[in-house]
C-alpha positions, 0 to 999 in steps of 0.5 A: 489484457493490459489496462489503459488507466488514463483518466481513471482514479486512485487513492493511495493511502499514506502516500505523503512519503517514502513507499507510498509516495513512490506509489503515488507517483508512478500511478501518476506517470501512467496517467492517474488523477490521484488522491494522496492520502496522509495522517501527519506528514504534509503532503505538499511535495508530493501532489506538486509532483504528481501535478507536475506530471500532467494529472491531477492530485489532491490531498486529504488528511484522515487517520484511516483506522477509523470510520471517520477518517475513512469516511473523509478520505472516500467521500474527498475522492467523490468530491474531486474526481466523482469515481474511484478505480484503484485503492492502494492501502500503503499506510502502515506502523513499524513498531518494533519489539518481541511478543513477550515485551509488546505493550496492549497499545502497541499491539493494538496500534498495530492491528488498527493502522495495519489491518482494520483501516485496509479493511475499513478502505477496502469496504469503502472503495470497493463500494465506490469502484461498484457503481463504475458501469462494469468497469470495477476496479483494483485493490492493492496491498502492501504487505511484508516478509511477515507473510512468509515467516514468524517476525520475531523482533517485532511481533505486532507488525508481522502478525498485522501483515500476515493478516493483511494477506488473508484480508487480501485473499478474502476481498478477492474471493468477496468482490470478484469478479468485478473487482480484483484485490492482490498485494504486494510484499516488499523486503529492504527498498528504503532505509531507515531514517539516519542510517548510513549508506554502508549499514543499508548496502550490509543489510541488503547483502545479508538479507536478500538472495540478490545481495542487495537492497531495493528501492521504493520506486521497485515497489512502485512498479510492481503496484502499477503492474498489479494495476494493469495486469486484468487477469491477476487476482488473489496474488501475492507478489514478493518485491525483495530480491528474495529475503522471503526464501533466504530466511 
């Protein structure tokens, strides 16, 4: 059964910019109240957006690798919506560099944003979605291709998202049935800062089966059919034109 998500309530997790943005937004179209979860970068575009669609938004700063910062972020959605019906844990680090030449910090870093602050989200919000009458709720999160394949180039990041996908499997075996948890794995659907348009169409050519880059906004979608979908759960849906089985 497709679920009607007017009215209901959803945190997204690094959602001033880029994927999480987009995920926000289409979570909005579909007639969310969304709280947008940000570290450093303002989120004021963002939630004028998202208001202009007929819902509300607020904003709330946190670094949610911590238990402090996810302490704010969860008891800010009770404070503006009193309820919690969707998580998306779309903040995440890019660090890029090879195992043999990866720093403790950065390795570190990795596994706090990446990994421990899903699961320190995924505690918290699933607590939230528990108290909703027999409603429940959804978790999703965004992984990458280093589900699929060692990621040589940059170790850090691969390995945190791997993880991820069991942390995805394990909530959805811990909190089913009231609470269904899925992720998403999206290839090339936003290019890097500075990178010319000819770079970005290359990449898209040599990575994907399609012989194209993405967009965030093909992230977005998949989310918010993740969201409504109410027999899925457990599943990981690739989001990249096939790069998973062309490397």
């Amino acid at each position: 059964m497709e679920l009607d998500l007017t009215g209901k309530v959803a945190v997204v997790t690094g959602a001033a910019h880029r994927v999480g943005r987009a995920i926000a937004l289409e979570l909005a179209g579909r007639g969310m109240n969304v709280l947008v979860h940000y570290n450093s970068t303002a989120p004021e575009e963002t939630v004028r957006d998202i208001r202009a669609l007929g819902v509300a938004a607020e904003a709330q700063q946190a670094d949610v690798s911590t238990a402090q910062g996810v302490e704010a972020v969860f008891g800010a959605v009770m404070r503006h919506f009193g309820r919690l019906d969707v998580l998306v844990n779309s903040a995440s680090v890019f660090p890029a560099g090879r195992l043999d030449e990866t720093s403790l910090e950065t390795w570190q870093n990795a596994l706090d944003v990446n990994l421990t602050g899903p699961m320190l989200c995924t505690q918290a919000g699933a607590s939230l979605m528990r108290q909703n009458e027999g409603e429940g709720g959804c978790i999703v999160n965004i992984c990458d291709v280093g589900v699929s394949r060692p990621w040589a180039a940059r170790a850090a990041h691969g390995v945190s998202k791997s993880a991820l996908w069991m942390l995805t499997q394990t909530a959805a075996v811990t909190y089913a049935p009231e609470i269904r948890v899925n992720a998403v794995m999206p290839g090339p659907v936003l290019a890097p800062p500075g990178m010319s348009e000819a770079r970005w169409a290359q990449i898209g050519q040599d990575l994907t089966l399609l012989g194209r880059a993405g967009a965030a906004e093909d992230v977005a979608r998949a989310v918010g059919y993740l969201v409504r979908e109410d027999f899925i759960t457990g599943a990981l849906l690739p989001v990249n034109g096939g790069e998973h089985l062309k490397w």
